[in-house]
C-alpha positions as CSV (number, residue, x, y, z in Angstrom):
1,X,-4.3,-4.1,-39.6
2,X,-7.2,-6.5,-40.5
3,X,-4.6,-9.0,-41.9
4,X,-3.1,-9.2,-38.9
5,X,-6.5,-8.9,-36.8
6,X,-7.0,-12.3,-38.7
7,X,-3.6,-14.0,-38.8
8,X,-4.0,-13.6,-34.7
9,X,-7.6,-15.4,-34.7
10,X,-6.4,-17.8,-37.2
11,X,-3.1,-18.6,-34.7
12,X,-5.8,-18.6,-31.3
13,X,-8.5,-21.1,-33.2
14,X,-5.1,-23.7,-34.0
15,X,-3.9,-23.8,-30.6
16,X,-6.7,-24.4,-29.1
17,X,-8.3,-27.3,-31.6
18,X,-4.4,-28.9,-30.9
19,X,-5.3,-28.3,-26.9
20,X,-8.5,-30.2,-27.5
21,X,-6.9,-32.5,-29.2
22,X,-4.0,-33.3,-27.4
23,X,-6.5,-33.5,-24.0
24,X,-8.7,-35.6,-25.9
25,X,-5.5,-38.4,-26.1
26,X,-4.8,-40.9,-23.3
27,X,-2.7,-39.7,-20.8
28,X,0.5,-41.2,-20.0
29,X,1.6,-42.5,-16.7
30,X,5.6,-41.2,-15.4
31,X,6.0,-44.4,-13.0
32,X,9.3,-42.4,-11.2
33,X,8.7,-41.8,-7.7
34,X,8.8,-38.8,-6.7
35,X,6.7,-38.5,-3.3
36,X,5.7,-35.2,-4.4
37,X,2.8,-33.8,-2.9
38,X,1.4,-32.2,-5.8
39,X,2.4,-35.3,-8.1
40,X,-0.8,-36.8,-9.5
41,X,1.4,-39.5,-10.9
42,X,0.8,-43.3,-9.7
43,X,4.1,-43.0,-7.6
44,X,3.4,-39.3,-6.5
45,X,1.1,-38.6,-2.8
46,X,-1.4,-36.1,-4.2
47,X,-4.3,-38.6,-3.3
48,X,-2.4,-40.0,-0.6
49,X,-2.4,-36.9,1.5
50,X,-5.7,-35.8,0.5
51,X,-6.8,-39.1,1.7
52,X,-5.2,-38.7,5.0
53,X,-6.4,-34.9,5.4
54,X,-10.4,-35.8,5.1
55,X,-9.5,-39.3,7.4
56,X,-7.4,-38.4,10.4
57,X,-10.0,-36.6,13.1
58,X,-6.3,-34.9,14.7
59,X,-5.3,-33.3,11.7
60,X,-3.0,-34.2,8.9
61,X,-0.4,-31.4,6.9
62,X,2.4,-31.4,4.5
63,X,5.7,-29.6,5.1
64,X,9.1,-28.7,4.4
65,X,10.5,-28.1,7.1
66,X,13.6,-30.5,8.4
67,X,13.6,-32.2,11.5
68,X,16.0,-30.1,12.9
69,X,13.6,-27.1,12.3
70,X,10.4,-29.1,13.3
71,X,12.3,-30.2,16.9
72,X,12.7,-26.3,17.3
73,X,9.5,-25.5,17.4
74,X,7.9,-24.4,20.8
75,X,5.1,-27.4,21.0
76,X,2.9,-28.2,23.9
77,X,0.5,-30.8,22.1
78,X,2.5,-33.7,20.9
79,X,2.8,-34.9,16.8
80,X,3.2,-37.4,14.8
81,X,5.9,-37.0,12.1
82,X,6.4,-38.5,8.5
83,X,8.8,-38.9,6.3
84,X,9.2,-41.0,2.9
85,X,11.9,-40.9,0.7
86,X,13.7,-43.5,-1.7
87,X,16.9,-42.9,0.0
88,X,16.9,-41.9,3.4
89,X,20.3,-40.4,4.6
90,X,20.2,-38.2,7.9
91,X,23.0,-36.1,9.1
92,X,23.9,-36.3,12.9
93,X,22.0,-33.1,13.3
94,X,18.9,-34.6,12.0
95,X,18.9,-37.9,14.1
96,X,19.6,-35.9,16.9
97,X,16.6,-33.9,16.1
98,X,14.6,-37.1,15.2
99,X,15.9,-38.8,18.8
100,X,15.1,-35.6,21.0
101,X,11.5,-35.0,19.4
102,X,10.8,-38.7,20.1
103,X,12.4,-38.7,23.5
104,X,9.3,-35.4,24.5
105,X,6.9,-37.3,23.4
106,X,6.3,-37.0,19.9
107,X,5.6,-40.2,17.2
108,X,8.2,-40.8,14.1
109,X,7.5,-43.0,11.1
110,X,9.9,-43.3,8.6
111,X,9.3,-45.0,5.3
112,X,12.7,-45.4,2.6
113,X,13.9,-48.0,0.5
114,X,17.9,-47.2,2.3
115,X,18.0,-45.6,5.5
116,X,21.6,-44.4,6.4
117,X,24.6,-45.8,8.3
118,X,24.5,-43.2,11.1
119,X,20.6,-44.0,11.8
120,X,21.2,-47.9,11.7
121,X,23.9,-47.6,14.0
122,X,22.3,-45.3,16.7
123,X,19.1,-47.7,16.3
124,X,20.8,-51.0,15.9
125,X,19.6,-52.2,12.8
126,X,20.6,-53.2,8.9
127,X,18.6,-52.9,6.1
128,X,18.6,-54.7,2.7
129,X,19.3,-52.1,-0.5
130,X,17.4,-52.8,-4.0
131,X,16.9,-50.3,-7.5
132,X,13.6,-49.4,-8.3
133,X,12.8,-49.8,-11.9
134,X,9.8,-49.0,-13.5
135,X,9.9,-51.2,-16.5
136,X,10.5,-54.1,-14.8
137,X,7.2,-53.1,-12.6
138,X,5.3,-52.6,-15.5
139,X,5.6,-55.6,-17.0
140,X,5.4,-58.2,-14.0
141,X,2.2,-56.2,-13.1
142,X,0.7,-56.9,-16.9
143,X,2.3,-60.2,-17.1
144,X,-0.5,-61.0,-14.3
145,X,2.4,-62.9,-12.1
146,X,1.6,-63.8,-8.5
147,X,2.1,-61.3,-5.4
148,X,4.4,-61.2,-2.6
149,X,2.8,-61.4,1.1
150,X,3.2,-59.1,3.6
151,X,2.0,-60.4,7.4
152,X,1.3,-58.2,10.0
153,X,2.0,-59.4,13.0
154,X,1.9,-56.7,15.1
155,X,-0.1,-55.9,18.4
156,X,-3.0,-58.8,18.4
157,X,-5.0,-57.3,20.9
158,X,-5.8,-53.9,18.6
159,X,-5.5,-55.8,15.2
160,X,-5.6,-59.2,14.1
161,X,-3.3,-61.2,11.6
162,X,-3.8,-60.4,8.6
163,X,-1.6,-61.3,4.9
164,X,-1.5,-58.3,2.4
165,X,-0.6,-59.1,-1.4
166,X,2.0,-56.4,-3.0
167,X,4.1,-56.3,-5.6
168,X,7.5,-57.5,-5.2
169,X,9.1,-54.6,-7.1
170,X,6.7,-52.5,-3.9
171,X,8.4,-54.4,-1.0
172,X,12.0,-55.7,-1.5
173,X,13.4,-53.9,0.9
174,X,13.7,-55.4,4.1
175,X,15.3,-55.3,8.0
176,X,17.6,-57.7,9.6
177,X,20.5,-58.3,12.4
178,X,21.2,-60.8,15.6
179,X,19.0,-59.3,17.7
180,X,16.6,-56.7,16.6
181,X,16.1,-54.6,19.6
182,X,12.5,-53.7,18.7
183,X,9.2,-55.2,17.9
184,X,7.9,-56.1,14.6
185,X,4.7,-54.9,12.8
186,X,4.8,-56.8,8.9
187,X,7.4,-59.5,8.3
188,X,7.5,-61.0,4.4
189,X,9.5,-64.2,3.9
190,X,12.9,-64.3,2.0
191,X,14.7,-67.6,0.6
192,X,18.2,-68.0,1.6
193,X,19.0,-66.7,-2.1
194,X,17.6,-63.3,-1.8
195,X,18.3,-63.3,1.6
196,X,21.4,-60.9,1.4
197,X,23.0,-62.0,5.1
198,X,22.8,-65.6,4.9
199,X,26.1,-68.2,5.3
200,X,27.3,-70.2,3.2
201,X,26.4,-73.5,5.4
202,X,22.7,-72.2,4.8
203,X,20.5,-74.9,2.5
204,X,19.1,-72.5,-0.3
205,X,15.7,-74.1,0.6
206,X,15.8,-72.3,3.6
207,X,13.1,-69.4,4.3
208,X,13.7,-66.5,6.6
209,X,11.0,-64.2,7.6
210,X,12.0,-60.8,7.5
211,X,10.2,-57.7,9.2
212,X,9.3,-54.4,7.0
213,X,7.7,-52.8,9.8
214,X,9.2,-52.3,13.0
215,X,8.2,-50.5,16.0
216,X,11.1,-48.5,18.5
217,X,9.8,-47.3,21.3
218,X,12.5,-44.0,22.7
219,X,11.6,-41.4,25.3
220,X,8.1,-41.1,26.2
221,X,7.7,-41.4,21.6
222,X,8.0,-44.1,19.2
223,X,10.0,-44.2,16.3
224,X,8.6,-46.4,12.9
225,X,10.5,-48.2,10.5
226,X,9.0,-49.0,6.9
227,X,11.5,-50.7,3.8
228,X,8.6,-50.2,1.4
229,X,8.0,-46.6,1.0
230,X,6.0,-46.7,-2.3
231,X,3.5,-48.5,-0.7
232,X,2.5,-44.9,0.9
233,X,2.3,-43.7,-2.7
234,X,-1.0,-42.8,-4.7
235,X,-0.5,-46.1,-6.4
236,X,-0.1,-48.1,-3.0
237,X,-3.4,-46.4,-1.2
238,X,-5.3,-47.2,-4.5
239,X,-4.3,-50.6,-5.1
240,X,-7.1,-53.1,-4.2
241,X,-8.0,-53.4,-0.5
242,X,-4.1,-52.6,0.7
243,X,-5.0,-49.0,1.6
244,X,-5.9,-51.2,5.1
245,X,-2.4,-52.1,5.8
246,X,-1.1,-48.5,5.1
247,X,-3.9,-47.0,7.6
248,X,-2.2,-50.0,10.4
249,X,1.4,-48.5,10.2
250,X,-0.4,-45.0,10.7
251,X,-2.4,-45.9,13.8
252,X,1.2,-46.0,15.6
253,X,1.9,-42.3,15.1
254,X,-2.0,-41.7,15.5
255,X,-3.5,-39.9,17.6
256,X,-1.8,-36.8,17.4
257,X,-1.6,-34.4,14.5
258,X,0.5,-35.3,11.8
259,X,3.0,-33.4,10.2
260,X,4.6,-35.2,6.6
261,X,7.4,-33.4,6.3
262,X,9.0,-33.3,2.0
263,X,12.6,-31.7,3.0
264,X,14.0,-35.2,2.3
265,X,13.0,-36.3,-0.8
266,X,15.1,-36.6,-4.0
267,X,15.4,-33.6,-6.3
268,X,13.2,-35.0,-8.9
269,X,10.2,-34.7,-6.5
270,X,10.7,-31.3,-5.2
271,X,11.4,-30.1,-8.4
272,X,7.5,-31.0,-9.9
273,X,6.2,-28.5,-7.4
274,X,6.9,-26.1,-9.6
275,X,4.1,-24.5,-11.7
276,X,6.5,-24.3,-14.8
277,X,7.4,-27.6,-14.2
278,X,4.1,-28.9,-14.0
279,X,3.2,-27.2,-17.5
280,X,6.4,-28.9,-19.2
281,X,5.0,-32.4,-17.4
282,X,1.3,-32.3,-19.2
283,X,1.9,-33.3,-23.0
284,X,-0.8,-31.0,-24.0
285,X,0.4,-28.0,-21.9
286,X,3.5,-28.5,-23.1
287,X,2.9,-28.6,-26.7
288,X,0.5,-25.4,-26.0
289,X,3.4,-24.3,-25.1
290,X,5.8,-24.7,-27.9
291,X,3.1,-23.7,-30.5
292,X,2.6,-20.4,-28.5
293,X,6.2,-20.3,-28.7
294,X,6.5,-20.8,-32.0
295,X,3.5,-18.6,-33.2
296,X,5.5,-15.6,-31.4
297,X,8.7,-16.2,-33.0
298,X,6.6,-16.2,-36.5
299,X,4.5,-13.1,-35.4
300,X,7.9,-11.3,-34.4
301,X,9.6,-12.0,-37.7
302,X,6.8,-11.3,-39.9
303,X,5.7,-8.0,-38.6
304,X,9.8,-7.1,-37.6
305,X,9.4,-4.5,-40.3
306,X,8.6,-1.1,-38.7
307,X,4.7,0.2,-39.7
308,X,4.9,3.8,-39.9
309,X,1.0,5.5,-39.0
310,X,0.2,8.0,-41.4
311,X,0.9,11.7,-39.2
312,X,-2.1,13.6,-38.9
313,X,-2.3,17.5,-40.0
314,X,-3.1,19.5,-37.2
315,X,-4.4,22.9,-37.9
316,X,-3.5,25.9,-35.6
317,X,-6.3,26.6,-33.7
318,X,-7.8,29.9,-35.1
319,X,-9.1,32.9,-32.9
320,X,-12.9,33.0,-32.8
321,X,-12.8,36.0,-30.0
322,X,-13.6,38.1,-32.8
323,X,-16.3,36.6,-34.9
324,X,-18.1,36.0,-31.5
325,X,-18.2,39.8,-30.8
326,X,-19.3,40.5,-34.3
327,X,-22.2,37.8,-33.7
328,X,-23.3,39.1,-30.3
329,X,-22.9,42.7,-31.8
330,X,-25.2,42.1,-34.6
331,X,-27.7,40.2,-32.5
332,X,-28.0,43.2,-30.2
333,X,-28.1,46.0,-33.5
334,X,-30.7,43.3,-35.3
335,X,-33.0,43.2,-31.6
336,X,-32.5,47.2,-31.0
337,X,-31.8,46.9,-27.6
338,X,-28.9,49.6,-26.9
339,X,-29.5,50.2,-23.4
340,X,-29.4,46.4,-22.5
341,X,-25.8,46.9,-24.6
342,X,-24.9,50.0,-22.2
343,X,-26.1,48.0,-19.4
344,X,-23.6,45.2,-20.0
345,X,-20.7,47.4,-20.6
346,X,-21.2,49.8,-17.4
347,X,-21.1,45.9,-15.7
348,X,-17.3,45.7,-17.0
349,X,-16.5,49.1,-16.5
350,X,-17.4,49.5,-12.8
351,X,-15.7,45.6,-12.1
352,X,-12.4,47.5,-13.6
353,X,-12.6,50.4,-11.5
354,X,-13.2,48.2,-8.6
355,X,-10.2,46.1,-9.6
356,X,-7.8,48.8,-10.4
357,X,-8.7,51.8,-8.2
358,X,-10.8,50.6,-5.5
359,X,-13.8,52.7,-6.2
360,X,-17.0,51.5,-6.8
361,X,-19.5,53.6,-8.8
362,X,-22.3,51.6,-8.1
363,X,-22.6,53.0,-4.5
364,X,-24.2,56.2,-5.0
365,X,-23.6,57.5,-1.3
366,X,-19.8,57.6,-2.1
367,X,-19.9,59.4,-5.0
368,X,-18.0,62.7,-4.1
369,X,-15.4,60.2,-3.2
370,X,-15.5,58.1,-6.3
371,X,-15.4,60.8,-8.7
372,X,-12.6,62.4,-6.9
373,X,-10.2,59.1,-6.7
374,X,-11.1,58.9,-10.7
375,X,-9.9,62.1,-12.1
376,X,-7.0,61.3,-9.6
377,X,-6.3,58.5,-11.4
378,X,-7.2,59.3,-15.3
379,X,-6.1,62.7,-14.5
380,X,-9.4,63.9,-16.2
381,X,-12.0,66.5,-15.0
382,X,-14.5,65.8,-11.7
383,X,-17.1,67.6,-13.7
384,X,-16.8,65.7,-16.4
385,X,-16.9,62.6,-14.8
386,X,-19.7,63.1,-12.4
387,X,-21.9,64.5,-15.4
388,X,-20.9,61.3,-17.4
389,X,-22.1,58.7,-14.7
390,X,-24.9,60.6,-13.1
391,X,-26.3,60.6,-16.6
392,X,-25.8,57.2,-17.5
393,X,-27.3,55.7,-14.5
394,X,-30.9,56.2,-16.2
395,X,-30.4,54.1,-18.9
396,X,-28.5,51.3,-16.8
397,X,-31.5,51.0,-13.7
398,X,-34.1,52.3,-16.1
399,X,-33.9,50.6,-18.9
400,X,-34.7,53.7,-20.9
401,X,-34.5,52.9,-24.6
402,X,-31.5,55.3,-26.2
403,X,-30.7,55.9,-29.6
404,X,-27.3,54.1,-31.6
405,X,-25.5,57.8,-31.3
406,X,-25.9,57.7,-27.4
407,X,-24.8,54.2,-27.2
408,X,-21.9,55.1,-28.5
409,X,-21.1,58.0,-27.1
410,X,-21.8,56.2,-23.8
411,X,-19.3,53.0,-24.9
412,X,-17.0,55.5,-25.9
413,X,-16.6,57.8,-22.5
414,X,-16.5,54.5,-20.6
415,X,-13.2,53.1,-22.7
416,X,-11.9,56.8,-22.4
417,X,-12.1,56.3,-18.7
418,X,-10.7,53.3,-18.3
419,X,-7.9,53.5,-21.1
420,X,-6.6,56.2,-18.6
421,X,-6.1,54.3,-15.4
């Protein structure tokens, strides 16, 4: 037992210097986004949404609900309602559910790098497609290469124009057609080579300026376009002074509460809500956990082999009913006090008679009666009886000191009597 009291503190002090250690390293950065709202990660919305919970006065919440379930709801007070994804592909059940929540009222932005056919056609728009890749981000942002421009250009009258610097890898993604039916919030310009619906008779010196934000207004609502979803990201909110342009697309679902709802994101970032998940994500949580892994799997193979306790000898209990009255017996012979003896053995023998005859011989006014239902019982002689108690009764109220041949006689009569019942 104490070796392996001390093979368990030994195991216990190693994994938690390794924990120490392994906290004590940098931490690396997972550049996938994942929109998660419990992702700490740059590309993750933990600090987005706690941003947005301590800045909107109307009240700001994450949910997974669809839209479908989110349009069911009974509401009065009208919302505002999120969503960002990487790929954004709604069934017809959802746009209807988007187009009938916007049509009572309620405020829509929607924020994805591809938005699918079903929505662009019941809008009217097209959208440009392009693959997110992390290592390419990474190294145009250390290679300390210039930024792309995004202009807003929306209302005047509540904000004035204004040119934010992203990343290009951050805001690819654009909107075109012929004629846009709605009104544009950020444009970003495009040469005719990246521009992926230009003709042929086009000069590739040509620029086209592209919207990334666009406004729709449906119903009594509004419904919001975005191409650049990461920019809503922890990374985009915390990146220099662009927080600003994030806060202007917001103001056109503000107002009202708003609601961000996560049932359309990729697996990936649904997935990291899990605690478990979360443990494997954390280098030092994980290798915590495949050292207290480990140290089980040695613990369970070295002690496999069965420990048998020693069996303890129990003793039969012996019966000390016997050297207790020989104890009390001599204390009484060594004190001399017979009657007090007497006295405590007429207690017993009148309880018995009580118990099993009904008679009680400490009533004196019912002793005709007593004596009577006795020899009845014993089927011993009235005179005898009555002489017996009338003569012991002395010693028992009195206290009248007898000698050891009258205590026993007295002991004696009274076990006569009652081994007769």
């Amino acid at each position: 037992m104490k070796g392996s009291r001390w093979f368990t503190i030994g195991i216990v002090a190693f994994l938690l210097l390794m924990f120490a250690v392994e906290c004590r390293l940098p931490k690396k950065f997972v550049w996938t986004p994942t929109f998660g709202h419990r992702d700490k990660q740059p590309f993750g919305c933990h600090v987005f949404d706690e941003l947005l919970a301590s800045s909107l006065p109307d009240g700001y919440s994450v949910s997974r609900e669809t839209l479908y379930r989110l349009e069911q709801e009974d509401t009065v007070t009208r919302r505002g309602i999120m969503v960002l994804a990487g790929n954004l592909h709604l069934s017809d059940t959802d746009v209807r559910a988007l187009l009938g929540m916007a049509e009572r009222g309620d405020k829509v932005l929607l924020a994805a790098g591809s938005f699918g056919r079903l929505l662009k056609d019941t809008l009217g728009f097209e959208s440009s497609y392009s693959y997110f890749n992390p290592a390419d981000f990474k190294r145009y942002a250390s290679s300390l290469l210039s930024r792309d421009s995004l202009h807003w250009v929306g209302d005047s009258a509540v904000y004035p124009a204004r040119t934010f610097y992203f990343y290009p890898q951050l805001c690819s993604t654009y909107f075109w057609a012929d004629s846009l039916p709605m009104k544009r919030l950020a444009e970003r310009t495009v040469t005719a080579d990246e521009f992926v619906h230009q003709t042929d008779s086009v000069p590739s010196d040509t620029v086209y300026r592209v919207p990334v934000a666009m406004s729709c207004p449906w119903g009594k609502g509004e419904i919001v376009l975005v191409s650049t979803p990461l920019i809503f990201t922890n990374y985009g909110v915390l990146d220099k002074d662009n927080v600003t342009y994030v806060f202007r697309l917001l103001s056109h679902i503000g107002g009202v509460p708003i609601i961000r709802t996560e049932a359309y994101m990729e697996e990936a970032g649904q997935v990291r809500t899990s605690p478990f998940r979360y443990f494997l994500s954390q280098k030092p949580l994980r290798w915590a956990l495949y050292l207290a892994l480990a140290s089980v799997l040695l613990f369970m193979i070295f002690t496999a082999r069965r420990r048998q306790r020693a069996i303890p000898v129990i003793r039969e209990p012996e019966n000390k009913s016997l050297e207790f009255m020989e104890l009390i017996g001599t204390l009484y012979y060594q004190k001399k006090d017979h009657a007090d003896l007497v006295r405590k053995k007429y207690l017993y023998f009148a309880e018995e008679l009580r118990r099993e005859i009904q008679v009680d011989v400490e009533e004196v006014a019912d002793d005709e009666r007593s004596f009577d239902r006795i020899a009845q019982k014993t089927g011993m002689e009235v005179s005898g009886i009555s002489r017996f108690i009338r003569e012991v009764r002395p010693v028992i109220y009195g206290a009248h000191p007898i000698s050891v041949e009258q205590m026993k006689r007295y002991i004696d009569k009274m076990n006569e009597i009652i081994s007769h019942i």
